[in-house]
Jmol script that loads the backbone (N, CA, C; Angstrom):
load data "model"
ATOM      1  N   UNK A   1      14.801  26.136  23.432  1.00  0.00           N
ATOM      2  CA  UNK A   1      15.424  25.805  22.160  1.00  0.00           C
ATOM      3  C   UNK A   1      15.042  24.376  21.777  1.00  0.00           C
ATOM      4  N   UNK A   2      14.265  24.422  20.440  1.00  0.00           N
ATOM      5  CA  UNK A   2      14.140  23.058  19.860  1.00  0.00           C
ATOM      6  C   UNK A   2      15.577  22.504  19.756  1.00  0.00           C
ATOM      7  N   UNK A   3      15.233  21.205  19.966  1.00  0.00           N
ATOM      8  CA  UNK A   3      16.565  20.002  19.884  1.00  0.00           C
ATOM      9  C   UNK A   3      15.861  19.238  18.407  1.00  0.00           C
ATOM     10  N   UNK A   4      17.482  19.583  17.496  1.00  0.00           N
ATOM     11  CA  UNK A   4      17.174  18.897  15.772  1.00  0.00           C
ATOM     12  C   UNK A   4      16.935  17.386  15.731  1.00  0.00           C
ATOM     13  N   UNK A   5      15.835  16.756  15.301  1.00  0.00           N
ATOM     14  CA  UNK A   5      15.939  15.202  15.335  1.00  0.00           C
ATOM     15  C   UNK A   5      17.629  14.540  14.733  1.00  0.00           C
ATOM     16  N   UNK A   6      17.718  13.499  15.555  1.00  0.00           N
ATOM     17  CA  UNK A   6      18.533  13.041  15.097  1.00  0.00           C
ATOM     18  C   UNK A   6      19.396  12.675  14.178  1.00  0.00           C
ATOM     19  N   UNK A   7      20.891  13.067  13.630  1.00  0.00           N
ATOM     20  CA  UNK A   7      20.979  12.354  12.415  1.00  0.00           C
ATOM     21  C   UNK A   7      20.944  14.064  11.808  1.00  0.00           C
ATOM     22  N   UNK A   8      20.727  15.274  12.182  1.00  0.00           N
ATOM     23  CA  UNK A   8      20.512  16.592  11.429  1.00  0.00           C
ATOM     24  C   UNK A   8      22.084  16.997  11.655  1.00  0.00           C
ATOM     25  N   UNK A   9      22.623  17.792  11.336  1.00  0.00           N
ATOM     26  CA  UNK A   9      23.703  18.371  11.456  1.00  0.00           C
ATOM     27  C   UNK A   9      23.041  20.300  11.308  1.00  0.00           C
ATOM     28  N   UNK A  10      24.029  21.239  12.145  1.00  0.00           N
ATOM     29  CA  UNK A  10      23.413  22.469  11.728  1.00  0.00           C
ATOM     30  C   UNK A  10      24.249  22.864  10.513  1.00  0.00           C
ATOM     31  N   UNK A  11      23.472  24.128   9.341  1.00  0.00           N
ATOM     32  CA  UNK A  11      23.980  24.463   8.721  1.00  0.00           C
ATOM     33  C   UNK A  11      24.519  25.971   8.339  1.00  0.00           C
ATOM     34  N   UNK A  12      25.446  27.066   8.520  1.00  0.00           N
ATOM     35  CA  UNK A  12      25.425  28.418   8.858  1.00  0.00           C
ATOM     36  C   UNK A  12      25.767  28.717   7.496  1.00  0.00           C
ATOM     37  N   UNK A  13      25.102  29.939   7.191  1.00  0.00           N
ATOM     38  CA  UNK A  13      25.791  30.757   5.980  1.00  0.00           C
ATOM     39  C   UNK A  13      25.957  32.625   6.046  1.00  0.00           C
ATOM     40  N   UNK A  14      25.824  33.220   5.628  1.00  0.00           N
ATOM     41  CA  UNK A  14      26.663  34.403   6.009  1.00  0.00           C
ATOM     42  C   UNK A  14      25.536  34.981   4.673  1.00  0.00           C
ATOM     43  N   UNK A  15      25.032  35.709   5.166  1.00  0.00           N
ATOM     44  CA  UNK A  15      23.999  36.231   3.766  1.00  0.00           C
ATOM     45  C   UNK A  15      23.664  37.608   4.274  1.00  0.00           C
ATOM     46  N   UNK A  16      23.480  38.714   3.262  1.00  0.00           N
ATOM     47  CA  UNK A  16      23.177  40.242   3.217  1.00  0.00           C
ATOM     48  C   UNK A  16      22.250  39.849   4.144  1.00  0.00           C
ATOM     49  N   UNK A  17      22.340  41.089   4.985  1.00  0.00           N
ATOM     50  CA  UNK A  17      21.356  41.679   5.941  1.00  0.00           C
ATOM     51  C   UNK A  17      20.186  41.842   4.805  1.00  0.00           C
ATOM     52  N   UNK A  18      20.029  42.710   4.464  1.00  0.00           N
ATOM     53  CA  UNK A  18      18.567  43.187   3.603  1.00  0.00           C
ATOM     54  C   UNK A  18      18.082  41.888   2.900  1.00  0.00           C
ATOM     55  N   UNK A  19      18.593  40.901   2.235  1.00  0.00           N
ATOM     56  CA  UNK A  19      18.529  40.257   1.718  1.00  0.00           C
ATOM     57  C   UNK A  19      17.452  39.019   2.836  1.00  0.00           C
ATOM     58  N   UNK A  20      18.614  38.838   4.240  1.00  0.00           N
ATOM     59  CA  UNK A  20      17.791  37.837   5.181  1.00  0.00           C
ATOM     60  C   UNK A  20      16.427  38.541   5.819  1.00  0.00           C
ATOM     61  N   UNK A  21      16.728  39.757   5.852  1.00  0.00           N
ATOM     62  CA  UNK A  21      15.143  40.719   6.137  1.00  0.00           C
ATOM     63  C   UNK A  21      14.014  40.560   5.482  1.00  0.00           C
ATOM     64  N   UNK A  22      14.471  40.513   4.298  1.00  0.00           N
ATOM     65  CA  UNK A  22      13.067  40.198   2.905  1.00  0.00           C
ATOM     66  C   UNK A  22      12.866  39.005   2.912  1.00  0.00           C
ATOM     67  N   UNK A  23      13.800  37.844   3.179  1.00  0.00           N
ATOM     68  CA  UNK A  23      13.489  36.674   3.041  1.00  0.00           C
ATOM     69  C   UNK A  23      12.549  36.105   4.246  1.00  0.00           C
ATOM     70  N   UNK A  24      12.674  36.474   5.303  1.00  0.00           N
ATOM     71  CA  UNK A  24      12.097  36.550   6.552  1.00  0.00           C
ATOM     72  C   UNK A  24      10.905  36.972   6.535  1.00  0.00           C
ATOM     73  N   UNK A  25      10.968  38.219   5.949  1.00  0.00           N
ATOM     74  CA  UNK A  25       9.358  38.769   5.867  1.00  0.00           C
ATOM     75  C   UNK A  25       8.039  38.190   5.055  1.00  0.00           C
ATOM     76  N   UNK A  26       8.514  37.633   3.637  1.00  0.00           N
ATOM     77  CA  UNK A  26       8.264  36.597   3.060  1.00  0.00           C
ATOM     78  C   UNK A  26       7.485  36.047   3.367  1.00  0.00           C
ATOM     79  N   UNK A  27       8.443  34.670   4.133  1.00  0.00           N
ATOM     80  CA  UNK A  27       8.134  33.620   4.499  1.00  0.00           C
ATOM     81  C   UNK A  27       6.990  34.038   5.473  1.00  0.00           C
ATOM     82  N   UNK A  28       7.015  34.679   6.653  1.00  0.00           N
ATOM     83  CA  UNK A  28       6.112  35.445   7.011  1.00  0.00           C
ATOM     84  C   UNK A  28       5.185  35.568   6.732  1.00  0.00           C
ATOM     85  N   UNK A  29       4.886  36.381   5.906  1.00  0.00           N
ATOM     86  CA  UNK A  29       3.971  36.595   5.146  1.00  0.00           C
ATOM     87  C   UNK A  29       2.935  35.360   4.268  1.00  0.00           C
ATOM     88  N   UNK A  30       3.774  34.209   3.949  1.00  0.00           N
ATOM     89  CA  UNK A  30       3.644  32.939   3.859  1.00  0.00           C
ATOM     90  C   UNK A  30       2.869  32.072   4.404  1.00  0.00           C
ATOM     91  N   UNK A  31       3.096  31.979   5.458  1.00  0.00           N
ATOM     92  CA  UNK A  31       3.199  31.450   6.615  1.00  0.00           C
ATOM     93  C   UNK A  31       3.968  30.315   6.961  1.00  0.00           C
ATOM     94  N   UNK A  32       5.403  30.083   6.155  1.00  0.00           N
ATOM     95  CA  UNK A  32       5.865  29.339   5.943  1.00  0.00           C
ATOM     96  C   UNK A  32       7.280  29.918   7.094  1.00  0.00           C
ATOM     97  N   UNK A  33       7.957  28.526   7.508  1.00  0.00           N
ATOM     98  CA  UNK A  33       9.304  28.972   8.418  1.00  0.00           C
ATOM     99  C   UNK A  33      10.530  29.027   6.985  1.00  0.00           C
ATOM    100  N   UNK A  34      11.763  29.856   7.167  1.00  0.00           N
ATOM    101  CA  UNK A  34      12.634  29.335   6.409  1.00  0.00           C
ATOM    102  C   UNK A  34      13.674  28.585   6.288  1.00  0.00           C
ATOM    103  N   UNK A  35      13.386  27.621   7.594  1.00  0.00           N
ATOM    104  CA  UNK A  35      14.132  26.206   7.834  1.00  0.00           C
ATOM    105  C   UNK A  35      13.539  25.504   6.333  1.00  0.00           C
ATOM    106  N   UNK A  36      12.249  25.407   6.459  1.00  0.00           N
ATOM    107  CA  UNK A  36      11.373  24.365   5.547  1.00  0.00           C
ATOM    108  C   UNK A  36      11.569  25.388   4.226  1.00  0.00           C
ATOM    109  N   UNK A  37      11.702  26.569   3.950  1.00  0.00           N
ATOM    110  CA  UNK A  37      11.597  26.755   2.549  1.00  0.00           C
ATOM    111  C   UNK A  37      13.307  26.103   1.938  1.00  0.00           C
ATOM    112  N   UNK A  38      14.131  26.659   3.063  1.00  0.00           N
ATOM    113  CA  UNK A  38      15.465  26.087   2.395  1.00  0.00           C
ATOM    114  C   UNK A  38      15.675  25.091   2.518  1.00  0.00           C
ATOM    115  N   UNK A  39      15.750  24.367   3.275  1.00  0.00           N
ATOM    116  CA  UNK A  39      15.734  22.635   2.966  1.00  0.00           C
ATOM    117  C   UNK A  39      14.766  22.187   2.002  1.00  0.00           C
ATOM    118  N   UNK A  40      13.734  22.717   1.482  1.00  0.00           N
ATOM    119  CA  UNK A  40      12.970  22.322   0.348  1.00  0.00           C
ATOM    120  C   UNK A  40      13.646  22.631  -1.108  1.00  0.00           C
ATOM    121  N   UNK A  41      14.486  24.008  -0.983  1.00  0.00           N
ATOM    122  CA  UNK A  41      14.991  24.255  -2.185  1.00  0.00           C
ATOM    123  C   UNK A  41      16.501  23.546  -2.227  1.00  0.00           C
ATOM    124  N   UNK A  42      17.045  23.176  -1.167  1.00  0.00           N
ATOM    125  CA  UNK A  42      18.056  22.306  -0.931  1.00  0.00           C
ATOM    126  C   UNK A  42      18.148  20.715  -1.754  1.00  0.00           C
ATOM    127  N   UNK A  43      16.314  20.356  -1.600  1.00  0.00           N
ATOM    128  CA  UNK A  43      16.406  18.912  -1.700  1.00  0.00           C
ATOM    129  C   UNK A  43      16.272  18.994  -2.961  1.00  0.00           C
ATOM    130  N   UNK A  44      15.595  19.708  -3.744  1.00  0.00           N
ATOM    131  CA  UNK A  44      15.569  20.035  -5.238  1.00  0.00           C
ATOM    132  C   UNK A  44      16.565  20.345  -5.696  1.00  0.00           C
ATOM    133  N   UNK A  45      17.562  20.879  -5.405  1.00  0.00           N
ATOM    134  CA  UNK A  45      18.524  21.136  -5.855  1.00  0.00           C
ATOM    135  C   UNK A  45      19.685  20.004  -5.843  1.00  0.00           C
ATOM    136  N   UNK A  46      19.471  19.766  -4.777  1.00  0.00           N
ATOM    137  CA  UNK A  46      20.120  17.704  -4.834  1.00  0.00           C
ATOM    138  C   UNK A  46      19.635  16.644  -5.944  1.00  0.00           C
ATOM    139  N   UNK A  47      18.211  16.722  -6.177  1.00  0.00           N
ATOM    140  CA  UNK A  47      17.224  15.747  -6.964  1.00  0.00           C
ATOM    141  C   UNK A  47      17.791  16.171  -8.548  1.00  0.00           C
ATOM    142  N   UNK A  48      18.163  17.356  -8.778  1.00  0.00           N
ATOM    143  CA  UNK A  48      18.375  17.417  -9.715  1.00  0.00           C
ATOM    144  C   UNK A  48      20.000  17.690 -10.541  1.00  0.00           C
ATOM    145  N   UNK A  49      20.878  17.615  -9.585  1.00  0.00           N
ATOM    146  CA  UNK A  49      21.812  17.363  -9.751  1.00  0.00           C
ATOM    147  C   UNK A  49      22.649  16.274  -9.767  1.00  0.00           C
ATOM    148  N   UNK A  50      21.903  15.808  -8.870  1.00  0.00           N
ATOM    149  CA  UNK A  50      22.634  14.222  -8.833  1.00  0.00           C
ATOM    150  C   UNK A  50      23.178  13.438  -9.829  1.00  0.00           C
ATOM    151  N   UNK A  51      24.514  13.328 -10.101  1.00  0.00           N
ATOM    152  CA  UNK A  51      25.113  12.736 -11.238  1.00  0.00           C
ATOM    153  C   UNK A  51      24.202  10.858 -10.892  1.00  0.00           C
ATOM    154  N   UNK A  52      23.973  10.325 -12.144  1.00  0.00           N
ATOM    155  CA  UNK A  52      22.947   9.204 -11.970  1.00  0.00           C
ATOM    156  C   UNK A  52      23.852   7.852 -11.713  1.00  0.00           C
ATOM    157  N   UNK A  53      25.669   8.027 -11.589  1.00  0.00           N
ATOM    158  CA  UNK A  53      26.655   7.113 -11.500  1.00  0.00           C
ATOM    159  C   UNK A  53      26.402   7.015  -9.869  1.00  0.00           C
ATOM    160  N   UNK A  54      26.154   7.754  -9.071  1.00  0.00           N
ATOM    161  CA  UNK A  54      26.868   8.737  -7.813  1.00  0.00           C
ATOM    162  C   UNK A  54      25.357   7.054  -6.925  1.00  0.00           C
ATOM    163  N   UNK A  55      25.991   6.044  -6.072  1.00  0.00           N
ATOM    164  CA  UNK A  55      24.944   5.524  -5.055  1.00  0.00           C
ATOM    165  C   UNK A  55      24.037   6.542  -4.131  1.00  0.00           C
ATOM    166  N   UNK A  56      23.339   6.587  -4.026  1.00  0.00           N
ATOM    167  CA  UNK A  56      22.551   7.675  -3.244  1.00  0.00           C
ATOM    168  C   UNK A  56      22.034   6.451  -1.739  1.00  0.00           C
ATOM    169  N   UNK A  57      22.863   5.555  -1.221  1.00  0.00           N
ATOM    170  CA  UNK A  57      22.527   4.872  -0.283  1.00  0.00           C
ATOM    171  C   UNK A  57      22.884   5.924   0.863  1.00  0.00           C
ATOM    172  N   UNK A  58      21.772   5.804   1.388  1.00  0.00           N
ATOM    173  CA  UNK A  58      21.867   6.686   2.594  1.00  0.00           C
ATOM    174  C   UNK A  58      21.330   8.086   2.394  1.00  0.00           C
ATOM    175  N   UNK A  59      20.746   8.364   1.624  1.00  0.00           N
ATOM    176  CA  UNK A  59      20.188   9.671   0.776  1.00  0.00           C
ATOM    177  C   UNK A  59      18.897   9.773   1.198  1.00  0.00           C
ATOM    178  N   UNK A  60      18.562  10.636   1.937  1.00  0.00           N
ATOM    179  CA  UNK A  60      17.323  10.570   2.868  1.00  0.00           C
ATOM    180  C   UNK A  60      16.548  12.490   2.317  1.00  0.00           C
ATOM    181  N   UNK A  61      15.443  12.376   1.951  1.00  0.00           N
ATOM    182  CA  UNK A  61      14.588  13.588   1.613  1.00  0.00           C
ATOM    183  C   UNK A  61      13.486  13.268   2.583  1.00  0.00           C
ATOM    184  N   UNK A  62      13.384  14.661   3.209  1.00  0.00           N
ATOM    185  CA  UNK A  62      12.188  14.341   4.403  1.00  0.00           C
ATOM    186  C   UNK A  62      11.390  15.593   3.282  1.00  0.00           C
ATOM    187  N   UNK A  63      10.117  15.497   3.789  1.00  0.00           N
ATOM    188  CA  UNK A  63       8.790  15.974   2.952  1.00  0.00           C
ATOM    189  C   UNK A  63       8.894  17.666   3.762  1.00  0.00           C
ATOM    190  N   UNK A  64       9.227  18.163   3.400  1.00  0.00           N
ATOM    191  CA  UNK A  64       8.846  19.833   3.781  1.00  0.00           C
ATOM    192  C   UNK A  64       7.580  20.830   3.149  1.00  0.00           C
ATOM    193  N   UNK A  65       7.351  21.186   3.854  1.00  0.00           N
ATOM    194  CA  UNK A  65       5.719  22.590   3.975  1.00  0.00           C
ATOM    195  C   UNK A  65       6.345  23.518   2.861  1.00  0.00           C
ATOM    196  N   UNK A  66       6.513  23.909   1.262  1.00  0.00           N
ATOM    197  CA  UNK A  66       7.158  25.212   1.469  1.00  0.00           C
ATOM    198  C   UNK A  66       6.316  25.508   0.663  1.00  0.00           C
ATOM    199  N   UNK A  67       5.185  25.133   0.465  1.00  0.00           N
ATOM    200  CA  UNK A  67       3.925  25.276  -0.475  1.00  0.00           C
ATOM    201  C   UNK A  67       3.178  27.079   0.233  1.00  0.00           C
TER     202      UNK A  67
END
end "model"
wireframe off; spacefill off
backbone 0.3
color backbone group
């Protein structure tokens, strides 16, 4: 078992079977993992929500593969 660099926290969610099957296969198919596709659509989804009042000190985006 990989050990998460430091500073990661884990994250669980509860998602349709068929749904994590296709997404899996996908990525797969990809050749992409779906650690890196969802933390990629994660950080976009942060970048663009971010109210522009809100300090973002401590706001760290690491570069992910989901190309």
């Amino acid at each position: 078992m990989t050990v998460p660099p430091q500073g990661t926290v884990r994250l669980n969610i509860n998602v349709d079977e068929k749904l994590h099957s296709s997404f899996k296969a996908i990525a797969a198919l990809e050749g992409k993992r779906m650690t890196d596709l969802l933390l990629a659509f994660i950080e976009e989804y942060v970048r663009k929500h971010m109210p522009s009042g809100l300090p973002q000190k401590g706001m760290c985006f690491r570069t992910y593969r989901s190309e």
